[in-house]
BAPAZA-602984 format. One line per 5 residues: number of its first residue (from 1); for each residue z, y, x of N, C-alpha, C. Coordinates in steps of 0.1 Angstrom, whole numbers. Atoms other than C-alpha are relative to their C-alpha. Layout:
<atoms>
NUM> Z,Y,X,Z,Y,X,Z,Y,X ~ ... $
</atoms>
This chain:
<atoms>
1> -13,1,6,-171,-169,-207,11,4,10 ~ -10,-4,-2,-138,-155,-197,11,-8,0 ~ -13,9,8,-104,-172,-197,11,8,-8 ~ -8,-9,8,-84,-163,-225,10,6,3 ~ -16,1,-3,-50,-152,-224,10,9,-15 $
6> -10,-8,10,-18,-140,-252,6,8,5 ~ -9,-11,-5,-11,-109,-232,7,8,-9 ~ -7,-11,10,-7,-90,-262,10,-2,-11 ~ -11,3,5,26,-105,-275,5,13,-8 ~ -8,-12,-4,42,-66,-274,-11,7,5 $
11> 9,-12,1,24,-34,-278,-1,-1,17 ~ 2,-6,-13,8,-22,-243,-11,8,6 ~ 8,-15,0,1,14,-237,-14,-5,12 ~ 9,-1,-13,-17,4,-201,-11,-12,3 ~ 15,15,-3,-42,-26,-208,-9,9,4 $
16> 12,1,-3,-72,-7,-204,3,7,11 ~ 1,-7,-16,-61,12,-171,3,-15,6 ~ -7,10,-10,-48,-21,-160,-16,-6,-4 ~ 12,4,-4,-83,-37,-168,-14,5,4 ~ 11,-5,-7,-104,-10,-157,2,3,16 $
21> -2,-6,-14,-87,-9,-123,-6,-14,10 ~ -1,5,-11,-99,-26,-89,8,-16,-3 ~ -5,12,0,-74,-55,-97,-3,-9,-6 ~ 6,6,13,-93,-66,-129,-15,-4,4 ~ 12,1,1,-121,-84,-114,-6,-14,-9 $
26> 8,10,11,-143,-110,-137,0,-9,7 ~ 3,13,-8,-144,-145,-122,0,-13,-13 ~ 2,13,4,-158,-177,-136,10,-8,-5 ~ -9,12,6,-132,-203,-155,-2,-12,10 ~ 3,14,-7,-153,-232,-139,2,-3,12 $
31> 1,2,-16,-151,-223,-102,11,4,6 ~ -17,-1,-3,-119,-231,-87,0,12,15 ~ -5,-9,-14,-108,-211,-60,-4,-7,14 ~ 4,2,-16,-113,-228,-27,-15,3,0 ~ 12,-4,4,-151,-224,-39,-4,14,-3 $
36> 1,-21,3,-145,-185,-49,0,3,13 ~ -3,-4,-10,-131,-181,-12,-13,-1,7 ~ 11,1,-3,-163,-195,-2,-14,3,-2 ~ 8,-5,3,-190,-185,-16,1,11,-18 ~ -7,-13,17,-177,-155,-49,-10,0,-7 $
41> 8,2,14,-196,-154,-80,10,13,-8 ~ -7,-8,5,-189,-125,-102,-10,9,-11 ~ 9,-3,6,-207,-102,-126,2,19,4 ~ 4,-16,-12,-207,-66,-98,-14,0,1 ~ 11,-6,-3,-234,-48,-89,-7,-12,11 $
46> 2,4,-13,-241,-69,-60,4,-22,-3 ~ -2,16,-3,-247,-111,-52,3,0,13 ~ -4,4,-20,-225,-124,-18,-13,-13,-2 ~ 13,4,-7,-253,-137,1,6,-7,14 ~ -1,11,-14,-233,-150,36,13,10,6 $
51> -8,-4,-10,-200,-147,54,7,-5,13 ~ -7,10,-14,-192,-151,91,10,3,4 ~ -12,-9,0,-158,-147,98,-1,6,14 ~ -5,-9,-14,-148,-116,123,-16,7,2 ~ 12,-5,-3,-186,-107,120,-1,11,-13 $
56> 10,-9,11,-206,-97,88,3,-10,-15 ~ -1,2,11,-200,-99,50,-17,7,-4 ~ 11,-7,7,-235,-95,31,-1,-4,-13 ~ 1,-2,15,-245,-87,-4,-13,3,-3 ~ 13,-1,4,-275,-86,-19,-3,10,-19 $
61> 0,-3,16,-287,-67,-56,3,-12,-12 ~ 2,10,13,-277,-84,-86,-16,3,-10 ~ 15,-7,9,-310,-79,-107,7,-2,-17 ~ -9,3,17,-287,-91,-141,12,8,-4 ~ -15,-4,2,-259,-66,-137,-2,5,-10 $
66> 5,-7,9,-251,-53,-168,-5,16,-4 ~ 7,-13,1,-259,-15,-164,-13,1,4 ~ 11,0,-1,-292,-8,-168,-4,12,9 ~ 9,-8,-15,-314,4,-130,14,1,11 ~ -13,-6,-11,-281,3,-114,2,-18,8 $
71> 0,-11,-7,-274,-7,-84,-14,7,6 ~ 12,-5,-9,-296,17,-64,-4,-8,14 ~ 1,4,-13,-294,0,-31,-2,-16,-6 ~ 2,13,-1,-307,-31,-21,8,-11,0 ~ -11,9,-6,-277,-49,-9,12,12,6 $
76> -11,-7,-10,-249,-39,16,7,-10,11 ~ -5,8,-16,-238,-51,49,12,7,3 ~ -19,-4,-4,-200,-52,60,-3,-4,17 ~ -2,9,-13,-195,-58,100,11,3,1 ~ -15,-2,-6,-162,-61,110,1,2,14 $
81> 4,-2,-16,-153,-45,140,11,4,1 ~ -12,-1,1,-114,-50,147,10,10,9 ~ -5,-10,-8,-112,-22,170,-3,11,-7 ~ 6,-15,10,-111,12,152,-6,13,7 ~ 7,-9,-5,-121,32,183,-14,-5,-2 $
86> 11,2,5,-153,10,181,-10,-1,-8 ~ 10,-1,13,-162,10,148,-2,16,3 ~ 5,-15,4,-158,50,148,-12,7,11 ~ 10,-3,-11,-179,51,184,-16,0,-7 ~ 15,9,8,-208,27,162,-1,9,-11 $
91> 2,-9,16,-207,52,129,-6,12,7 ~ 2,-14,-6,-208,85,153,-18,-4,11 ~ 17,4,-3,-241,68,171,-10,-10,-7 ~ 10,1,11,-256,63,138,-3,-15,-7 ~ -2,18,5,-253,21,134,5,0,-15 $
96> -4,4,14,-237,25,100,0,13,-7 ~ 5,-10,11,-243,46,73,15,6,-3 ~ -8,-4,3,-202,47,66,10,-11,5 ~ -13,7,-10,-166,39,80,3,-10,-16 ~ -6,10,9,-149,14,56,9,8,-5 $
101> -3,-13,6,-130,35,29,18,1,6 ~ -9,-6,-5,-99,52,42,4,-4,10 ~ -4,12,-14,-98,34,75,2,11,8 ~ -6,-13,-8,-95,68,96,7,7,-4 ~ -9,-6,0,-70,83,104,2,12,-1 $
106> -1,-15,-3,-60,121,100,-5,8,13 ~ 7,-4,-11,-63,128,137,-8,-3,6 ~ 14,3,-3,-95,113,140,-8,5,-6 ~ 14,-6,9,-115,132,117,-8,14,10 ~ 2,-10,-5,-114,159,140,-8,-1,15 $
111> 13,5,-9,-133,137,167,-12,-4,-4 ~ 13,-1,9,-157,126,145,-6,12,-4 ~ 7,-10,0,-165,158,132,-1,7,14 ~ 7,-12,-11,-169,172,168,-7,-5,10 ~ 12,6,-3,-191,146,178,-15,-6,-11 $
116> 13,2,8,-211,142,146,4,14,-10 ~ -6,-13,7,-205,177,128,-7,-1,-14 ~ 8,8,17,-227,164,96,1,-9,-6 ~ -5,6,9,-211,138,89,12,6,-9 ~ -11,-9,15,-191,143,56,9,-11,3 $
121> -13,2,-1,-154,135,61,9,2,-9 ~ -12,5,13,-129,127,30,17,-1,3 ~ -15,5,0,-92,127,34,11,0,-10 ~ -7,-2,17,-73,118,1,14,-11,8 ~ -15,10,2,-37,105,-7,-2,-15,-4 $
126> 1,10,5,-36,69,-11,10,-8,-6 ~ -11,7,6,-15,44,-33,0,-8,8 ~ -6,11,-9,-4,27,-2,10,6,7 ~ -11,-6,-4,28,35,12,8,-15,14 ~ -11,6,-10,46,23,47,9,-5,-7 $
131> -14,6,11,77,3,32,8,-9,12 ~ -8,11,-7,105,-17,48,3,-14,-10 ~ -9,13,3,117,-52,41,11,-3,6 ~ -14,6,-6,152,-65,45,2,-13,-4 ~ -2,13,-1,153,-103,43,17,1,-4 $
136> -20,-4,6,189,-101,19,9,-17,3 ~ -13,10,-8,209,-126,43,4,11,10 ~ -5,-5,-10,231,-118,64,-6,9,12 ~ -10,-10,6,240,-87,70,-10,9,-13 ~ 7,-7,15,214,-78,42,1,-5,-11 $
141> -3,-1,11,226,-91,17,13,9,-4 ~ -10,-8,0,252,-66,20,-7,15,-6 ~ 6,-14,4,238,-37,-2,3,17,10 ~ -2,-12,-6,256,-12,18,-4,2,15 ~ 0,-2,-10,243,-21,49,-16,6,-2 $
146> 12,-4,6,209,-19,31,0,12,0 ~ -2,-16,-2,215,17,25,3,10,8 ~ -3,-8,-13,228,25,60,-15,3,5 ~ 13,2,-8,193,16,68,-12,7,-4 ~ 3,-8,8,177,40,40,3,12,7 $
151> -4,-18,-5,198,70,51,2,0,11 ~ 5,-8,-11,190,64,87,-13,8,0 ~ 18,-5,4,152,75,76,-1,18,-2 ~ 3,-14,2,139,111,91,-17,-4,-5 ~ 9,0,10,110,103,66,-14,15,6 $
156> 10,-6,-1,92,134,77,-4,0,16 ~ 0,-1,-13,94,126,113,-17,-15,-1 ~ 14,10,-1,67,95,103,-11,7,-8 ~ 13,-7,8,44,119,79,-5,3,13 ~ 8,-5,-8,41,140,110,-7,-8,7 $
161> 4,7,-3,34,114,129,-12,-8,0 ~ 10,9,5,13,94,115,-10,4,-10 ~ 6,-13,9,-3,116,89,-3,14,11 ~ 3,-13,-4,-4,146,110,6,10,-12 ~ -3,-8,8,17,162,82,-6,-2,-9 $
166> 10,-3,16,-2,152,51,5,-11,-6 ~ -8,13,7,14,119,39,11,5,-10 ~ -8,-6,7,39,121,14,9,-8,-3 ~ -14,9,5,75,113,0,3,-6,-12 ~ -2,6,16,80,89,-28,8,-14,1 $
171> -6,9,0,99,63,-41,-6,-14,-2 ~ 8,12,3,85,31,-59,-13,3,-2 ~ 15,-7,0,57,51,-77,-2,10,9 ~ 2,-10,-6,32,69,-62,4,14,-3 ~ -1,-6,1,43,105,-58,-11,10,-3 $
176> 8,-8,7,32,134,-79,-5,8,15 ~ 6,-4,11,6,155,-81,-9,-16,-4 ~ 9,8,-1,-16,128,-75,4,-17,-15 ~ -4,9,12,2,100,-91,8,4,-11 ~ -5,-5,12,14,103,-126,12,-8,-6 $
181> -19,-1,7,50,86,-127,7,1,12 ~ -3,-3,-10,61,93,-95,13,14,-2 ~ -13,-9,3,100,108,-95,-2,16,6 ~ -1,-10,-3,100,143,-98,7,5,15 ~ -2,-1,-9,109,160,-63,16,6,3 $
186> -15,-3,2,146,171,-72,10,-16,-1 ~ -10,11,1,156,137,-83,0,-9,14 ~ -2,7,-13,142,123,-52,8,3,14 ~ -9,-8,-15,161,148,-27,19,-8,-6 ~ -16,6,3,194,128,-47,-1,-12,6 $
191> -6,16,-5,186,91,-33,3,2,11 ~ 1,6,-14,194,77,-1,-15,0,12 ~ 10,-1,-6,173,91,26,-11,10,1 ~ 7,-6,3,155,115,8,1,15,1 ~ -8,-17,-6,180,151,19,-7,5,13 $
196> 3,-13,-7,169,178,36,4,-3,13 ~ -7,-4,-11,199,171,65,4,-16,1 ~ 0,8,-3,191,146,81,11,-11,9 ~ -9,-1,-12,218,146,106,13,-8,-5 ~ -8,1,4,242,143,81,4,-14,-10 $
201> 4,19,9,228,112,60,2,-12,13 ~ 6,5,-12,224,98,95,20,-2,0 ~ -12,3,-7,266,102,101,2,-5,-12 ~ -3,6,9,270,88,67,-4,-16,3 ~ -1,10,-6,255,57,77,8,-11,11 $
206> -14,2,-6,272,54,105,13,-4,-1 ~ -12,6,2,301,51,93,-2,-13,-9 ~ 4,13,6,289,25,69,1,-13,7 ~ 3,12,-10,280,4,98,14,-2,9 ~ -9,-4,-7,309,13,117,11,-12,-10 $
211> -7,12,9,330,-7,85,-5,-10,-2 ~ 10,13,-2,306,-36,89,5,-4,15 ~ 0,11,-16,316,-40,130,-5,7,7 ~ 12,-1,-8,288,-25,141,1,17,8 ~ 5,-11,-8,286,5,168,-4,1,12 $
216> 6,1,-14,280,13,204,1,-7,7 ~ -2,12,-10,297,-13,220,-6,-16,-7 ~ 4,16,7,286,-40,192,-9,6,-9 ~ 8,-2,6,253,-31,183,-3,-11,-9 ~ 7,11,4,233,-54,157,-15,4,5 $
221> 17,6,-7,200,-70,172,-5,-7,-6 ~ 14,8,9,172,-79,155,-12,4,6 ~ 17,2,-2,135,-81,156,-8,6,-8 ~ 7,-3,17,116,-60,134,-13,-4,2 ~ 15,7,-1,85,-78,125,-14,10,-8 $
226> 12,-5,6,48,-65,115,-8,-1,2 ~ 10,5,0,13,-70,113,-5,11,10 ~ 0,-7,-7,-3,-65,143,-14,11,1 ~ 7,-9,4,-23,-33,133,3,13,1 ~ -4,-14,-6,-25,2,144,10,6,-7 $
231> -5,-11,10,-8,18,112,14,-11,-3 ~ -17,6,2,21,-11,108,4,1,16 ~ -9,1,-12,27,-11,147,5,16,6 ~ -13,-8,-1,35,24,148,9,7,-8 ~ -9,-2,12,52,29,118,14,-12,10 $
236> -8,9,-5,72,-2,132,6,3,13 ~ -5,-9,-18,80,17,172,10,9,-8 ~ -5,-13,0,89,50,150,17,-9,-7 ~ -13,6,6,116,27,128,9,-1,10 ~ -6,2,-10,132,12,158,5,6,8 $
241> -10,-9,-4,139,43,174,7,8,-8 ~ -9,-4,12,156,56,143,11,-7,-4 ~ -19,3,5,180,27,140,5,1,11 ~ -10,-4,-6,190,34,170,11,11,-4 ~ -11,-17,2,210,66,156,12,-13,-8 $
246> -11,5,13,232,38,132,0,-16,6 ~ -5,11,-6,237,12,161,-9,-13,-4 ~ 11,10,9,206,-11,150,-10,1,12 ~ 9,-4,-13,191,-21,183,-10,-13,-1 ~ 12,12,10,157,-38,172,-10,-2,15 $
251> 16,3,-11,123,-52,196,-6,-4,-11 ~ 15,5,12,90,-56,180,-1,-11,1 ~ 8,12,3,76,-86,170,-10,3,-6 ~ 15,5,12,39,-87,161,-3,-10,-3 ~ 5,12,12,23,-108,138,-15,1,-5 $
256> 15,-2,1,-13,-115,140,-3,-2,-19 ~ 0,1,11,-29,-109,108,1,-13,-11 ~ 0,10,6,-40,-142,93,16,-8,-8 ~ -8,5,5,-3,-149,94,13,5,-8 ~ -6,-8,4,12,-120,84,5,-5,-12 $
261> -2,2,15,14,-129,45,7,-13,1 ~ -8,13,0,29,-166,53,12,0,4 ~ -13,0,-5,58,-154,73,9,10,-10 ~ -9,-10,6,68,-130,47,1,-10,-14 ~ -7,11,8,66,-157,20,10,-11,6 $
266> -12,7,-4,86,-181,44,11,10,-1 ~ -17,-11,-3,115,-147,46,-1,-3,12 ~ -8,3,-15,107,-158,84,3,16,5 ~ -2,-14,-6,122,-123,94,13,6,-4 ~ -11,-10,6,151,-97,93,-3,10,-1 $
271> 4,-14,5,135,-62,88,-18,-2,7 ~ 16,0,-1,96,-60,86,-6,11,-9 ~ 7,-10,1,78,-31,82,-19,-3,-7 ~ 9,8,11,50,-36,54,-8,9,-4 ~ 6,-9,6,24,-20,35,0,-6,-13 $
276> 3,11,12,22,-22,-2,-14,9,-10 ~ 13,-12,7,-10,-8,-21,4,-5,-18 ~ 3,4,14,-14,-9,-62,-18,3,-5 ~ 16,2,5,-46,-16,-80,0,16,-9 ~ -1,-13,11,-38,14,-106,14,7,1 $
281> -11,-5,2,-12,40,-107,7,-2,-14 ~ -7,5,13,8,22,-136,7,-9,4 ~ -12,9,0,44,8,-141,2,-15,1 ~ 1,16,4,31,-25,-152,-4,-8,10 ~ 7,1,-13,11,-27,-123,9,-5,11 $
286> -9,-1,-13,33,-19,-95,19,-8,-2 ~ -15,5,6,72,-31,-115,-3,-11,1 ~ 0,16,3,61,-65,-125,-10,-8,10 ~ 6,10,-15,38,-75,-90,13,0,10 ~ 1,-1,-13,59,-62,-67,22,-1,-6 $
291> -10,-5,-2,97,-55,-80,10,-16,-11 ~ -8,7,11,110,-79,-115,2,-16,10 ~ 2,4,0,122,-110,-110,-7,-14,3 ~ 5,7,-4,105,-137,-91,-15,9,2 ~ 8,-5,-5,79,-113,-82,-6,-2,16 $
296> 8,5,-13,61,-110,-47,13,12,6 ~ -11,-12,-7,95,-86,-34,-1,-1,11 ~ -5,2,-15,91,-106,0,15,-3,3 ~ -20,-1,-6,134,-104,-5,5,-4,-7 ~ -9,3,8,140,-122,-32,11,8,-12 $
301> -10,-8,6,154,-91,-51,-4,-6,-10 ~ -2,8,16,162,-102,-88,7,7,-7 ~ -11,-5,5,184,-79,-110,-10,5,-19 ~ 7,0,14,176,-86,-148,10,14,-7 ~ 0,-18,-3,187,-53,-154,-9,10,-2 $
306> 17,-4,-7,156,-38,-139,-8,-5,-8 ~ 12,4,10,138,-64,-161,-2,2,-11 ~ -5,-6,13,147,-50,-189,-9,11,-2 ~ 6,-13,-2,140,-20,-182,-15,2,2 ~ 14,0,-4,104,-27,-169,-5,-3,-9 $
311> 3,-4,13,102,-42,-203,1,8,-9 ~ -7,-10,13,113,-15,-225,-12,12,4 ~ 11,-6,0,87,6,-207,-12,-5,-4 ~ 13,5,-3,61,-15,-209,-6,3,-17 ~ 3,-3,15,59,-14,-248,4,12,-5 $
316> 0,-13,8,66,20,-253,-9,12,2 ~ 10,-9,6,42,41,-270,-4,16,6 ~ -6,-6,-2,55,70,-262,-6,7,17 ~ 1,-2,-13,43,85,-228,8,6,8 ~ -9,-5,-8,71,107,-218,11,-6,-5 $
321> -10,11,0,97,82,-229,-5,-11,7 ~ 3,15,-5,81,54,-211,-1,8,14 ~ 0,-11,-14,80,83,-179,14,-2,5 ~ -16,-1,-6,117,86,-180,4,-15,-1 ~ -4,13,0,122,50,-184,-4,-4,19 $
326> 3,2,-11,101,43,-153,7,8,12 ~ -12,-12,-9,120,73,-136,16,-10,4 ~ -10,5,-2,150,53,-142,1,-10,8 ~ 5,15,-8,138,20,-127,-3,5,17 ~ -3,-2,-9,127,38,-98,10,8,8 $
331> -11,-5,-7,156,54,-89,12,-8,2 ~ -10,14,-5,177,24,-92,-4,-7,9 ~ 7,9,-11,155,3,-68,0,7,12 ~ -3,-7,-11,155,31,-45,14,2,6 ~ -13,-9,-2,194,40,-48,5,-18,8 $
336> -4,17,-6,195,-3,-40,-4,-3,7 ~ 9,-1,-14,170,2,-7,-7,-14,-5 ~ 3,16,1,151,-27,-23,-20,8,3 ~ 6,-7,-3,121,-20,0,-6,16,0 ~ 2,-16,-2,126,17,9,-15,4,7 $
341> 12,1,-5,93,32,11,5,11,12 ~ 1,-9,-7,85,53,43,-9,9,2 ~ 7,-8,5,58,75,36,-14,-5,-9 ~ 10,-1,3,28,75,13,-14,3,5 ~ 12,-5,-12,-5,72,38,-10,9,-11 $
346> 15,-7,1,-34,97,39,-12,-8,3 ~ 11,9,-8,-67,80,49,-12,10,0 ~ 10,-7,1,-97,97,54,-13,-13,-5 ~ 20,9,3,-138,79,43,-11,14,9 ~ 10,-11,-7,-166,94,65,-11,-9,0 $
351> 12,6,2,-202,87,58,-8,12,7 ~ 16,-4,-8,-239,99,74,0,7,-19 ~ 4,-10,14,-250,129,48,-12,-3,-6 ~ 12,9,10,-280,104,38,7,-10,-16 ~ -6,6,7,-256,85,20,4,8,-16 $
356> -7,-14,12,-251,103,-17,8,-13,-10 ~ -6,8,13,-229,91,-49,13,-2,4 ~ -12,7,-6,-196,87,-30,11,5,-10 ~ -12,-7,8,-165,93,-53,12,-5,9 ~ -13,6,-6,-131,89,-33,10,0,-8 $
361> -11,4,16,-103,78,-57,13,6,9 ~ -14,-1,-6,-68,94,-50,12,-10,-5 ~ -14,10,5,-46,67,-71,-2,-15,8 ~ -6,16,-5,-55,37,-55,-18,-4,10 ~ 12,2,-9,-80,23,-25,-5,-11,-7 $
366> 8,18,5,-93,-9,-46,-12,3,-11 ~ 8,-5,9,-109,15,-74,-16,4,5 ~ 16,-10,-2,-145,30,-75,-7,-5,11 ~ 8,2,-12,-159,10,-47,-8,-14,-3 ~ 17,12,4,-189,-14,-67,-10,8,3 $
371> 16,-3,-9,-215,11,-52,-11,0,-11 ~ 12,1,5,-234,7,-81,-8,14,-5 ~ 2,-15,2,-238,49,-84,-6,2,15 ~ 1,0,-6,-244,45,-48,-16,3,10 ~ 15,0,-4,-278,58,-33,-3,1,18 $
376> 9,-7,-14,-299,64,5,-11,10,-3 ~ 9,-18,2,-314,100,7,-20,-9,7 $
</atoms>
């Protein structure tokens, strides 16, 4: 059994993307959670069999899954190995069959393939995007200072960076081709942050901050906080030298992981540099987790407005009317810096060419990875 629910009050074009995705997993009614955390129960391809933390996650065959002969493999072994030069050293002298999916980087594929030239190497767009937080107190509750801090953003100075050039620009949704509501590339060269000339968004700020107090001689200082992890800590260096251009003189603070998610529900912070993924490329998905209303915003944003809006798409039929609706929504949330994204990561997956069945998803890293298509040559 299942637990019920009256989701369907009001028509909803995206139930079954929203229950075929990654985020829709099956879990037990009877078994509370501190007991899921502990030992998971579920009806996947695979039974958890034993977890040590910072070591090994293992799995074993379900023999009852419902597709019939599937999965192929026996089980599957996770080792965790918190260093990423390590893991890729242990994958390239043959210890694991495959990296963990999109965990390499752009400019690492190019070491891997030129120490293992057969292994197969994947690099797709992912629905995870660098993003800021602004903790809306003082001086962030001041929308316009929020926006100084928008259109300090050379946006393609972190693709190169950190992408090697292949990352991409978008607003709330993922950006087209890949994702499918993601603001056309005209409307997005109109928000905050998103022009061509950079120089010039950059003195617009400025003066912004300049009517707030704030310039050479009376910087603001803060602390930009993030989890301490290769891809938030230099996303989080590249910010910091950026606000310097708009008098915003920041030091890092890391934040080991475990605690990362408690200090962003305390708000303990003033600008923190985030990642946010979605289960499925859909409005309903991404608007009502992460943006309406007492949502998970990290910032307390609230503007029933927007709620509106996120309902009015949600029930309409209609797919290119419920497009421009979403359009709408993201361009207001963007034009209000309410977590300005900063680029759209790339990730690469690289496996041993014994491994067959692999599909890499480009809308979202939580999809297509039950293995139960999954074979060894």
């Amino acid at each position: 059994d299942v637990c019920s629910s009256d989701l369907l009050k009001a028509p909803q074009p995206a139930l079954l993307g929203l229950l075929a995705s990654g985020f829709s997993p099956i879990y037990p009614c009877h078994v509370g959670p501190r007991e899921m955390r502990q030992a998971p129960v579920g009806t996947g391809p695979f039974k958890f069999v034993e977890y040590k933390p910072n070591q090994t996650i293992k799995l074993v065959r379900n023999p009852n899954y419902w597709k019939p002969g599937r999965p192929y493999l026996d089980g599957v072994e996770y080792t965790i190995i918190p260093n990423r030069s390590t893991a890729i050293l242990a994958f390239q002298s043959n210890k694991f069959d495959m990296i963990f999916p999109f965990e390499v980087t752009v400019p690492l594929v190019g070491d891997i393939k030129a120490n293992r030239p057969d292994a197969i190497c994947e690099t797709a767009p992912m629905n995870v995007a660098a993003n800021i937080l602004m903790n809306p107190v003082p001086p962030f509750d001041d929308i316009e200072v929020r926006r100084a801090v928008a259109m300090t953003l050379d946006r393609k100075a972190f693709r190169d960076i950190m992408t090697a050039g292949t990352g991409d620009a978008g607003g709330a949704m993922q950006p087209l081709p890949e994702g499918r509501w993601g603001l056309p590339p005209e409307m997005l060269r109109e928000l905050p942050g998103y022009g061509s000339d950079v120089a010039k968004s950059r003195e617009k700020a400025r003066a912004i901050m300049a009517a707030k107090g704030y310039g050479p001689g009376k910087p603001l200082k803060l602390k930009v906080s993030t989890r301490n992890l290769p891809t938030y800590r230099d996303a989080a260096v590249i910010l910091i030298s950026q606000l310097k251009d708009i008098h915003i003189d920041a030091e890092l603070q890391l934040v080991d992981t475990a605690q990362w998610v408690p200090k962003l529900i305390r708000r303990d912070y003033a600008i923190a540099v985030s990642q946010v993924g979605n289960g499925v490329d859909d409005p309903d998905q991404n608007y009502f987790e992460n943006y309406v209303c007492g949502s998970r915003t990290y910032m307390d944003y609230c503007n029933k407005d927007i709620d509106a809006m996120v309902t009015a798409q949600s029930s309409e039929r209609d797919p290119e009317k419920r497009k421009k609706i979403a359009w709408e929504i993201d361009k207001k949330l963007t034009d209000e810096a309410v977590r300005p994204m900063l680029y759209y990561m790339h990730g690469a997956t690289c496996w041993q060419p014994g491994l067959k069945g692999i599909t890499i998803q480009v809308n979202s890293i939580y999809n297509n990875w039950r293995l139960d298509d999954v074979w060894l040559e």
